[in-house]
C-alpha positions as CSV (number, residue, x, y, z in Angstrom):
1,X,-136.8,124.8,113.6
2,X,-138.5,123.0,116.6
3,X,-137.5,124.3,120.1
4,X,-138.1,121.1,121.7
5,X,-134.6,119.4,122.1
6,X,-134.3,115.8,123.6
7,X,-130.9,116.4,125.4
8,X,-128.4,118.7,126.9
9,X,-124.9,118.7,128.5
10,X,-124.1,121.3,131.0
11,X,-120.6,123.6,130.1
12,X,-119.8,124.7,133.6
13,X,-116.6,124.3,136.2
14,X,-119.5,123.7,138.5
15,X,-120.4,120.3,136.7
16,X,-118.8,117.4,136.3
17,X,-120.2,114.2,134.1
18,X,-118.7,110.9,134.4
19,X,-119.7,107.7,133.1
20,X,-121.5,106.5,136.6
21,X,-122.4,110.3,138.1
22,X,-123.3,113.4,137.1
23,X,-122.1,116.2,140.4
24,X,-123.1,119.4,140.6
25,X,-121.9,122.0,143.1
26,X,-124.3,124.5,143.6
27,X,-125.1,127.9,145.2
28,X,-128.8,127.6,147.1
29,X,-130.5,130.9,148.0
30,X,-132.3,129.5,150.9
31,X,-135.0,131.0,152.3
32,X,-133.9,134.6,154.2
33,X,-133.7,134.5,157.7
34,X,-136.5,136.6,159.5
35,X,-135.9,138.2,163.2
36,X,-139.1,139.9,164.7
37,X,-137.6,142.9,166.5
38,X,-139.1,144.3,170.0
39,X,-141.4,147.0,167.5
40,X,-142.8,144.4,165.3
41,X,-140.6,145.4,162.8
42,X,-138.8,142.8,160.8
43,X,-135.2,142.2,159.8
44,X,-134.5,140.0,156.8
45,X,-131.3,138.4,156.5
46,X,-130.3,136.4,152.8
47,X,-128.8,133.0,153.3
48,X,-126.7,130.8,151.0
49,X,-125.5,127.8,151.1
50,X,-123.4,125.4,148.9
51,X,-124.6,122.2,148.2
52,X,-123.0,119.2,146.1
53,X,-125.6,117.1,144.2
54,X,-124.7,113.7,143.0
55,X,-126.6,111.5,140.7
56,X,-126.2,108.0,139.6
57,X,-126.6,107.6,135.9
58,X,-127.4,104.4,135.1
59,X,-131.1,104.1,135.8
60,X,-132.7,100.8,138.1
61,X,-133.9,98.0,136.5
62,X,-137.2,98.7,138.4
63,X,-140.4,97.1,139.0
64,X,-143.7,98.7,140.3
65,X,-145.7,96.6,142.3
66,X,-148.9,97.7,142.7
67,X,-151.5,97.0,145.7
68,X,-155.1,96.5,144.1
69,X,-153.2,95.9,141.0
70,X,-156.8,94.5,139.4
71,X,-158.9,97.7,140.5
72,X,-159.4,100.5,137.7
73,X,-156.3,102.3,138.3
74,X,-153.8,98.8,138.4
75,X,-155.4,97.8,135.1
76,X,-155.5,100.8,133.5
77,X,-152.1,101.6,134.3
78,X,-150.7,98.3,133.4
79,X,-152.6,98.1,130.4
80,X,-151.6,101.3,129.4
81,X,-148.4,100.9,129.7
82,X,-148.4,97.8,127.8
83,X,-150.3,99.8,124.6
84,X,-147.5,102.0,124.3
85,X,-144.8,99.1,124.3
86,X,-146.7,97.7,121.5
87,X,-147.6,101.1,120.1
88,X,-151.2,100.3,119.6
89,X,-153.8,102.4,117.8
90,X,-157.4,102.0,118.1
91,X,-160.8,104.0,116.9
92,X,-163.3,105.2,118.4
93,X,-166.2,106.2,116.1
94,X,-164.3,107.3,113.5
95,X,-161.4,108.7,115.2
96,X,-158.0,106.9,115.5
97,X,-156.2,107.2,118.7
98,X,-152.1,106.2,119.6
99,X,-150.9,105.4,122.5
100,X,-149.4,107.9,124.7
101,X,-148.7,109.1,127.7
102,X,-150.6,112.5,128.1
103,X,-151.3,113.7,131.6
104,X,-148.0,112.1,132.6
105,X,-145.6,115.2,133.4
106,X,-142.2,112.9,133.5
107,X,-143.2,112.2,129.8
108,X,-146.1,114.5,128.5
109,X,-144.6,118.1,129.9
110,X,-141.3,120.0,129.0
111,X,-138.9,122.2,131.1
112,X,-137.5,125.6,129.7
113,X,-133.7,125.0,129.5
114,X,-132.6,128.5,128.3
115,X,-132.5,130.3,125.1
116,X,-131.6,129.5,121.7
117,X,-131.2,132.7,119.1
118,X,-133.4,134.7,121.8
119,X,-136.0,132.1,121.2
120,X,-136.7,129.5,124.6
121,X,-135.2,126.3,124.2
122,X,-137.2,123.1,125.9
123,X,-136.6,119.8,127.3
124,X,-139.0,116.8,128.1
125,X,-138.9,116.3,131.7
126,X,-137.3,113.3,131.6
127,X,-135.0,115.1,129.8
128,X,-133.3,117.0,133.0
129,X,-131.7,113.8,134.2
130,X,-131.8,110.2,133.7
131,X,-134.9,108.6,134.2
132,X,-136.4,105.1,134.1
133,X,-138.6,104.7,130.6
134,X,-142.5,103.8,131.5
135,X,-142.4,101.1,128.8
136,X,-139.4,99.7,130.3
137,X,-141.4,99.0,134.5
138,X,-141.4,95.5,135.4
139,X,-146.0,95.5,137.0
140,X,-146.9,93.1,139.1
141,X,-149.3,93.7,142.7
142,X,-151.7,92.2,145.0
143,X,-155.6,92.0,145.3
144,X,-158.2,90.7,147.0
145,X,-159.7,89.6,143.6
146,X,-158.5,86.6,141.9
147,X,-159.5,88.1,138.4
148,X,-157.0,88.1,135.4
149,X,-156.3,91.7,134.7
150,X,-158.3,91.2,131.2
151,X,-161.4,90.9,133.4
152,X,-160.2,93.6,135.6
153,X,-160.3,95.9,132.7
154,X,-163.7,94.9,131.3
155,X,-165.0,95.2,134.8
156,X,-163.1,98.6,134.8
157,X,-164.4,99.2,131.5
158,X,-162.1,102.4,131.0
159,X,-160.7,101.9,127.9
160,X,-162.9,102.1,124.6
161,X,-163.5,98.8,124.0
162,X,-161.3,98.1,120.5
163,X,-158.1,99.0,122.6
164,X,-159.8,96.0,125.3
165,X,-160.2,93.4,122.7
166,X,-156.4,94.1,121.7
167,X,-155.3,94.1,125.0
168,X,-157.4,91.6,126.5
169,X,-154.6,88.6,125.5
170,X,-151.6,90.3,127.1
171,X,-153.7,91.3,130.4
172,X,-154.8,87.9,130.4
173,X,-151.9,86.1,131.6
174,X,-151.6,88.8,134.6
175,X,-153.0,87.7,137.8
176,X,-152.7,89.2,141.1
177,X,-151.2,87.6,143.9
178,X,-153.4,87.4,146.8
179,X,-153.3,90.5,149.4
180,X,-154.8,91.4,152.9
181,X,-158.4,91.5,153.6
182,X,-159.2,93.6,156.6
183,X,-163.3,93.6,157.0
184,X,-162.8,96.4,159.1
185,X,-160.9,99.1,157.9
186,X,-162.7,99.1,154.3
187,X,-166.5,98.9,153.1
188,X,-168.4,96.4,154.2
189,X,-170.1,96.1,150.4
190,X,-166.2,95.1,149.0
191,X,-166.9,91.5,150.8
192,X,-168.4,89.8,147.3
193,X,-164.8,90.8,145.5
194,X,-162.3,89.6,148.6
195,X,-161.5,86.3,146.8
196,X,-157.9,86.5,147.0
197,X,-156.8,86.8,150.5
198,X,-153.6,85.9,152.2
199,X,-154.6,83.5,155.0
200,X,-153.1,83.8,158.8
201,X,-152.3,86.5,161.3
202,X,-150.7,90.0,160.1
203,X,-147.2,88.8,161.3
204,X,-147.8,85.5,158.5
205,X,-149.0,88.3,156.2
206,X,-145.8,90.9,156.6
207,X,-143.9,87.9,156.0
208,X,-145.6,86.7,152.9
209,X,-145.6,90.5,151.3
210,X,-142.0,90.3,152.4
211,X,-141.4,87.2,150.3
212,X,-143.7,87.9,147.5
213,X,-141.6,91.3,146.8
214,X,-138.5,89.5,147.4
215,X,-139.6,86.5,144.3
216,X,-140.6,89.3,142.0
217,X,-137.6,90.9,142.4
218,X,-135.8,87.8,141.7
219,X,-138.0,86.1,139.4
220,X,-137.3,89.4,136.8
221,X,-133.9,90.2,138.0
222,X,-134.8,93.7,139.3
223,X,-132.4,96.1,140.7
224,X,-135.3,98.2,142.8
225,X,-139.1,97.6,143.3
226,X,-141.1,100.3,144.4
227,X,-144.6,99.1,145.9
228,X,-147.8,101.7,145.8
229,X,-150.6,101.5,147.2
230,X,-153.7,102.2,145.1
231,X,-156.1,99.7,146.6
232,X,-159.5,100.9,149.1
233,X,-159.1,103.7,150.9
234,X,-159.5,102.5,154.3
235,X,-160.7,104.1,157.7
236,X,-158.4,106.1,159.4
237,X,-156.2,104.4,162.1
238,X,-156.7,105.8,165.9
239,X,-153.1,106.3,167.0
240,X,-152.8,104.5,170.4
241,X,-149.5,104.7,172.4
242,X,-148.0,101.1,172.6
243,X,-149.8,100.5,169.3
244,X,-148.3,102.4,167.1
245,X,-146.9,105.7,168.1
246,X,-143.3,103.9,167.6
247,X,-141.1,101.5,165.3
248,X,-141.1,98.5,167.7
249,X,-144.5,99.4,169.1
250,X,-145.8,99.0,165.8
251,X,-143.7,95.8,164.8
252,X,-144.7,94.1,168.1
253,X,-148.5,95.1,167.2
254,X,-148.3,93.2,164.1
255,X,-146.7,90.4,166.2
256,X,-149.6,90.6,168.5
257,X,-152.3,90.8,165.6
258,X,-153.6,94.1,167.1
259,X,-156.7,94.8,165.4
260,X,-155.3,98.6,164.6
261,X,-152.9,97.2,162.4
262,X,-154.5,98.9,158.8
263,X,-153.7,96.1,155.9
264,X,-151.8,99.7,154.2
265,X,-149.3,99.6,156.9
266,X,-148.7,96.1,156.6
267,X,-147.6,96.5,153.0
268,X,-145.6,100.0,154.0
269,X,-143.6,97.9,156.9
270,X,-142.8,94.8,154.8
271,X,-142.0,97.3,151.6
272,X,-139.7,99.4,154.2
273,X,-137.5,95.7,155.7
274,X,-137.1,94.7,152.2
275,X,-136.0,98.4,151.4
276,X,-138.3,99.1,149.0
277,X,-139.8,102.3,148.3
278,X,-143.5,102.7,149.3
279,X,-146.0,105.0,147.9
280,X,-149.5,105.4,149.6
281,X,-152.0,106.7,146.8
282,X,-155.1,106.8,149.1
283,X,-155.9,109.5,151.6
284,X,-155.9,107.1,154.9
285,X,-153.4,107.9,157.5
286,X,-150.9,104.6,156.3
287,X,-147.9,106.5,157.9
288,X,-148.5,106.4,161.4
289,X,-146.2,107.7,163.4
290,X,-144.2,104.1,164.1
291,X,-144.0,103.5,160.2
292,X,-142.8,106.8,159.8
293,X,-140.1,106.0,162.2
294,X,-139.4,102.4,161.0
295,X,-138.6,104.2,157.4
296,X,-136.6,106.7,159.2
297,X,-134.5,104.1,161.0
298,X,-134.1,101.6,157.8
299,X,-132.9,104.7,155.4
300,X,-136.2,103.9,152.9
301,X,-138.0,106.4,151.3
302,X,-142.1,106.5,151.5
303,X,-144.5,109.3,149.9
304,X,-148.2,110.0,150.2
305,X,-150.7,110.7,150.9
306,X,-153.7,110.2,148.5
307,X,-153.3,110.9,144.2
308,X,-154.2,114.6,143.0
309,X,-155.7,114.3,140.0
310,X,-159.0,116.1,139.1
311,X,-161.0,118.2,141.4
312,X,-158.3,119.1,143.9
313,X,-155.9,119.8,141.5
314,X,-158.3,122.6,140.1
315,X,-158.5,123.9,143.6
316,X,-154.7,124.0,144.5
317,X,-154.8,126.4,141.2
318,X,-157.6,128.4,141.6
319,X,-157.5,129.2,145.5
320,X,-153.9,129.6,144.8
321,X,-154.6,132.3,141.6
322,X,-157.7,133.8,144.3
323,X,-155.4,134.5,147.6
324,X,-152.7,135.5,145.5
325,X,-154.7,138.1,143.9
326,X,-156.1,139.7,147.1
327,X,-159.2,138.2,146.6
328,X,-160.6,136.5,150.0
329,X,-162.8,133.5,149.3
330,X,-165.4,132.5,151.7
331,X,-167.1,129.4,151.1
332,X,-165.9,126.7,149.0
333,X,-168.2,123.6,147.8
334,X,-166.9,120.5,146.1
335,X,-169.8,118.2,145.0
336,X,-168.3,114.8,143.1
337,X,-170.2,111.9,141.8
338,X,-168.9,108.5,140.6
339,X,-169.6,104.8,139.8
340,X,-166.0,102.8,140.0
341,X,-165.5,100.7,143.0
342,X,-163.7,103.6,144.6
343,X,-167.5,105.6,145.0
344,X,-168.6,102.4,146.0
345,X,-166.3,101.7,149.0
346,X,-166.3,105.5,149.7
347,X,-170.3,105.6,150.3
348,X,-169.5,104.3,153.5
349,X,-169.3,107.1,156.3
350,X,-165.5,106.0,157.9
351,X,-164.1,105.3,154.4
352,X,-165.7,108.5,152.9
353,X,-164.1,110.7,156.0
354,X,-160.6,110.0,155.2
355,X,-161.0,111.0,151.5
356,X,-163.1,114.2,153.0
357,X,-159.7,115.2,155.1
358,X,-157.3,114.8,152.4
359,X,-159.7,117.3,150.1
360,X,-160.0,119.7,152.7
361,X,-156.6,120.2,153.8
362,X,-155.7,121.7,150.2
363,X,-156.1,125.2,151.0
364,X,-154.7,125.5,154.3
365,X,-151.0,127.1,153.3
366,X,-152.4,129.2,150.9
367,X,-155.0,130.9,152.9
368,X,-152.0,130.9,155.7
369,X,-149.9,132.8,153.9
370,X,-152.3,136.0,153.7
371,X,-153.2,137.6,156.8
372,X,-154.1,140.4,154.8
373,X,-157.3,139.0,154.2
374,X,-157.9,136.4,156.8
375,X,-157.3,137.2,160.6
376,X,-155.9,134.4,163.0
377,X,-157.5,131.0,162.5
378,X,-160.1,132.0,160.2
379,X,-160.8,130.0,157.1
380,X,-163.2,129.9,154.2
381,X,-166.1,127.6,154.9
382,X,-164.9,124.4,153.3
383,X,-167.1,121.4,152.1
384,X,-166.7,118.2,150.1
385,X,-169.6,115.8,149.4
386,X,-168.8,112.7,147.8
387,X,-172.3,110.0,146.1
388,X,-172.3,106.7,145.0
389,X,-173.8,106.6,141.1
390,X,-173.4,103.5,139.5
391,X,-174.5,105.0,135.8
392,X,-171.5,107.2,135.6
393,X,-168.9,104.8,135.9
394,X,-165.4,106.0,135.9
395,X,-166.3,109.3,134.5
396,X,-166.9,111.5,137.8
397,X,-168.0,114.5,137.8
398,X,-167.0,117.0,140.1
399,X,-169.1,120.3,140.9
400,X,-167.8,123.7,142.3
401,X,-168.6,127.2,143.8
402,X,-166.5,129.5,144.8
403,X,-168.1,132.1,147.0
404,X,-165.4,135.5,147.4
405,X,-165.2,138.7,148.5
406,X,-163.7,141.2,146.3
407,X,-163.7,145.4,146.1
408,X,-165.5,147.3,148.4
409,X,-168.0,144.6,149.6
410,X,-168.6,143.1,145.9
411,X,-168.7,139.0,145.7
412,X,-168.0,136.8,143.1
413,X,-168.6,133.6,142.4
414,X,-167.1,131.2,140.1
415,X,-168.6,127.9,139.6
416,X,-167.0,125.1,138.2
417,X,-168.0,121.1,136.0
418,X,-165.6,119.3,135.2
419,X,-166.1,115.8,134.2
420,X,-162.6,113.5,135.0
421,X,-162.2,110.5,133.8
422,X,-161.3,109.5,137.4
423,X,-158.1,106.4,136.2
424,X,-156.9,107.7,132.8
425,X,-156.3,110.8,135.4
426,X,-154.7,108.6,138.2
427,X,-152.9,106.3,136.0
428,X,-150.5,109.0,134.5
429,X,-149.9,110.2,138.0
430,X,-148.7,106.4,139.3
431,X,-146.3,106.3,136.5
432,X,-145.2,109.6,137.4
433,X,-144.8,108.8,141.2
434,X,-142.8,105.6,140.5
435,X,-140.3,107.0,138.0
436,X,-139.5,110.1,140.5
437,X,-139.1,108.2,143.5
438,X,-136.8,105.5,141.8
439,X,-134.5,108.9,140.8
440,X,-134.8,110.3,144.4
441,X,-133.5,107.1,145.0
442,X,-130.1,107.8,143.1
443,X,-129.9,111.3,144.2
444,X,-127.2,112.3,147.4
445,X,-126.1,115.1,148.4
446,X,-123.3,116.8,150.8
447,X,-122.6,120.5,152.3
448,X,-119.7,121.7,153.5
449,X,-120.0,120.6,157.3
450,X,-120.8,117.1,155.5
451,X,-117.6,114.5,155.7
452,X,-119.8,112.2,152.6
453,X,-122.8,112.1,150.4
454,X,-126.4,111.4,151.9
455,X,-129.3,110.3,150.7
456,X,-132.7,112.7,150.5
457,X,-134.9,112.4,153.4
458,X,-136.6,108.7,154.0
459,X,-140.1,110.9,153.5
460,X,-140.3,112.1,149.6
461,X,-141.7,115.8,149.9
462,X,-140.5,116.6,146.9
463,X,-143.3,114.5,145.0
464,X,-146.0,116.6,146.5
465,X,-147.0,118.0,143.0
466,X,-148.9,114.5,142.5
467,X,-150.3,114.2,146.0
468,X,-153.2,115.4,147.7
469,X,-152.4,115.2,151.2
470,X,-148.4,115.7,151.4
471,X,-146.5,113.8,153.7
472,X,-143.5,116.0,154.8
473,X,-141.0,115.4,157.7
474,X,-141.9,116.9,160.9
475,X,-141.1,120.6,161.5
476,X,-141.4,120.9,157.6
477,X,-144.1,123.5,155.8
478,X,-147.1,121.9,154.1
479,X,-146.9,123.2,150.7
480,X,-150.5,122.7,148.4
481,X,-149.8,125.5,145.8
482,X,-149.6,123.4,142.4
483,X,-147.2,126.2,140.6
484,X,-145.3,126.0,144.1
485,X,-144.9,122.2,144.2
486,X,-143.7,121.5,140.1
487,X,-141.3,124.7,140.8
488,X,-140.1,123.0,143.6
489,X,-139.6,119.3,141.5
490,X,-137.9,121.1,138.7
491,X,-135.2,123.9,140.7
492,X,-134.0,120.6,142.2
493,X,-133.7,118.5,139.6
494,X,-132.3,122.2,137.7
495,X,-129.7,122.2,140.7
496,X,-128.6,118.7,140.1
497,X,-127.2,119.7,137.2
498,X,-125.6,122.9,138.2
499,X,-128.5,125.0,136.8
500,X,-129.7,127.8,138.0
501,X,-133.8,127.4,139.1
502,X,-136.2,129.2,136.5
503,X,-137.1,132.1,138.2
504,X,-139.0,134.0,135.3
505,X,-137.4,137.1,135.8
506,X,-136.1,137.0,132.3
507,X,-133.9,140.0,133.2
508,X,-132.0,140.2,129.6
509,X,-136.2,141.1,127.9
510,X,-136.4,143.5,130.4
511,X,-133.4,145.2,131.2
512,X,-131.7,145.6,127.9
513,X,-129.8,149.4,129.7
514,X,-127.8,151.7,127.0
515,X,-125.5,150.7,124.6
């Protein structure tokens, strides 16, 4: 018998289903209260609190729209996503391949439920509440090329090329609407491909995204859209008081046509009016500090910063599975090479220093949390090198060493290849990011001093499993552990159905006591 199960229903007082909500009341363990007494000595204090968890059932007719929806991760996303609606099957050499969605964890991993005859019982992840289906997104986006996303993909040239010629007539009759074109804040060798652009100032511009996100949602009769940016990485933006350090600075900016205005901001504003959700895939500081307000102020969730796919992944792992061992490494050195237009654009210095902060940042909470091994403000040496190699195409590879001290002056190094295929990596991870947010989205919440439910906080935290660089609310703890951040996902989700989180104590294999 298979111990993969595609439902459950919760048998608890604590749980109540309806045919609109599902509402949990739940006990939360939060974290102890620590007081530093006048010897050093600590006193640690449990806390609990009771939270109610409500959860809309019926899942958003949704649409993703993407920005750079005809670069290699907007066309091999959508035309993924249309192989699977058509179920198609393709060979390469001799081997046949199906569509599927591996890599995706909403629809590719499972969550231990419980037990089953002392054996553990599983779900799908999309199995722990209701969740919008990946075949059932409405895609649409923007890009400063005018090509049909059928000559997206061949320029992409991801797929193997039998799944393209079955594709190519459904990508065909996708074309991108035209989208902002800021020589300054990308390469200056993405000029040849900015075909597309929205004419005017970047007030005519907001308003334009504004009313293209408005027709899509109308033209398809969409209940929600959420809007992600996976176009250029841009420069970062200097932060200049009266610029953009506030909501109406920043709104009057893009009034003025202040050159500081990044084209990403632009679409997270006009996604934030309109109320849509906005996800920033790129490592460039989008979110300054007035659009973080703005989405504050209008009650609309955003999330970023920058995809976590292939090399940083492997580091929030290993640095994670190093530190926690007592093992104290010392240098770290992350060599990558690609050829998709995302090395291009990132050969150039400014473009390549916002993708070198979100890669180094990964370790930071995890070397934190052990002053054991490091003192105050020390850190392992840290570098990231990122070349330009047209050969390789989408297939990066990525190169590390791990230099660390171990027993008694002993070092060990572990050195790492690993070959991503940089969008069938990505693509997962958008599909991921859109479904999760468009839950968060029909997700409240209320404690006891509480008079009604509330909505999660405007920034999504909680998706920081598929992000590089998380965006968290100020005051909040940067978490970059990878087992930390999918426990994190899952105990909530768990909670929202009045279940307690997986703590792997497994207690009754342990503790069996006399009979």
């Amino acid at each position: 018998m298979s111990n993969l199960f595609q439902s459950f229903h919760v048998v608890s007082d604590n749980v109540k289903y309806t045919d609109d909500e599902i509402i949990a009341t739940y006990a939360y363990d939060g974290s102890p209260s620590v007081q530093v007494k006048a010897d050093g000595t600590l006193t640690v204090e449990p806390t609990k609190v009771e939270y109610q968890f409500k959860t809309v059932r019926k899942v958003a007719k949704t649409g993703m729209l993407l920005v750079g929806l005809g670069g290699n991760n907007g066309s091999t996303v959508t035309g993924s996503i249309i192989a699977n609606r058509l179920g198609l099957v393709w060979k390469k050499r001799s081997t046949e391949y199906k569509s599927n969605y591996f890599g995706s964890l909403t629809q590719a991993s499972t969550v231990r439920i419980g037990t089953n005859n002392g054996q553990d019982a599983y779900v799908p992840f999309y199995g722990l509440l209701p969740m919008v289906a990946p075949n059932d997104l409405v895609i649409g986006g923007w890009d400063i090329n005018n090509s049909n996303l059928a000559e997206a993909m061949a320029r992409a040239d991801v797929f193997d090329s039998d799944l393209q010629r079955q594709l190519a007539p459904h990508l065909e009759k996708i074309v991108p609407m035209p989208s902002i074109y800021e020589p300054d804040f990308i390469a200056a060798n993405q000029e040849e491909r900015a075909n597309n652009v929205i004419p005017g100032t970047k007030q005519e511009a907001l308003e334009q995204i504004r009313k293209d996100i408005r027709d899509f949602k109308a033209k398809n009769g969409l209940d929600s859209a959420v809007i992600l940016w996976t176009a250029n990485t841009e420069r970062f933006a200097d932060i200049i008081p009266g610029v953009n350090d506030t909501a109406e600075a920043l709104l009057q900016s893009i009034r003025d046509n202040h050159p500081e205005v990044a084209p990403s901001t632009i679409f997270a504003v006009a996604s934030i009016l309109e109320g849509s959700i906005f996800i920033n895939g790129s490592p460039q500081n989008t979110f300054v500090p007035g659009c973080l307000q703005l989405a504050e102020r209008e009650g609309v969730h955003i999330a970023g910063d920058d995809f976590k796919s292939g090399q940083t992944k492997m580091k929030s792992v290993l640095v994670d599975f190093l530190v926690s061992a007592g093992i104290k490494p010392l240098a770290i050195t992350s060599y990558n090479h690609l050829g998709n237009n995302d090395g291009k654009n990132l050969s150039a210095p400014k473009q390549f220093r916002s993708k070198e902060i979100s890669k180094s940042n990964v370790v930071d909470d995890m070397v934190e949390s052990n002053h054991i091994l490091y003192k105050e403000n020390e850190h392992p040496d840290h570098t990231v090198v990122i070349k330009y190699v047209p050969t390789v195409g989408d297939s990066k590879r990525a190169m590390d060493e791990y230099v660390s001290e171990i027993f008694m002056g002993g070092t060990n190094t572990i050195a790492l290849h690993n070959t991503c295929e940089d969008s069938l990596l990505a693509a997962p991870l958008i599909i991921d990011l859109v479904i999760l947010a468009e839950l968060m989205s029909r997700i409240s919440y209320k404690t006891a001093d509480m008079t009604e439910f509330a909505p999660f906080h405007s920034v999504l935290s909680i998706l920081s499993f598929l992000l590089k660089a998380p965006l968290v609310p100020d005051g909040t703890p940067v978490v970059n552990a990878l087992f930390r951040q999918r426990a994190c996902l899952e105990n909530i989700f768990r909670a929202c159905v009045g279940l307690p989180p997986e703590n792997h104590m497994l207690l009754e294999h342990k503790a069996f006591g006399k009979k």
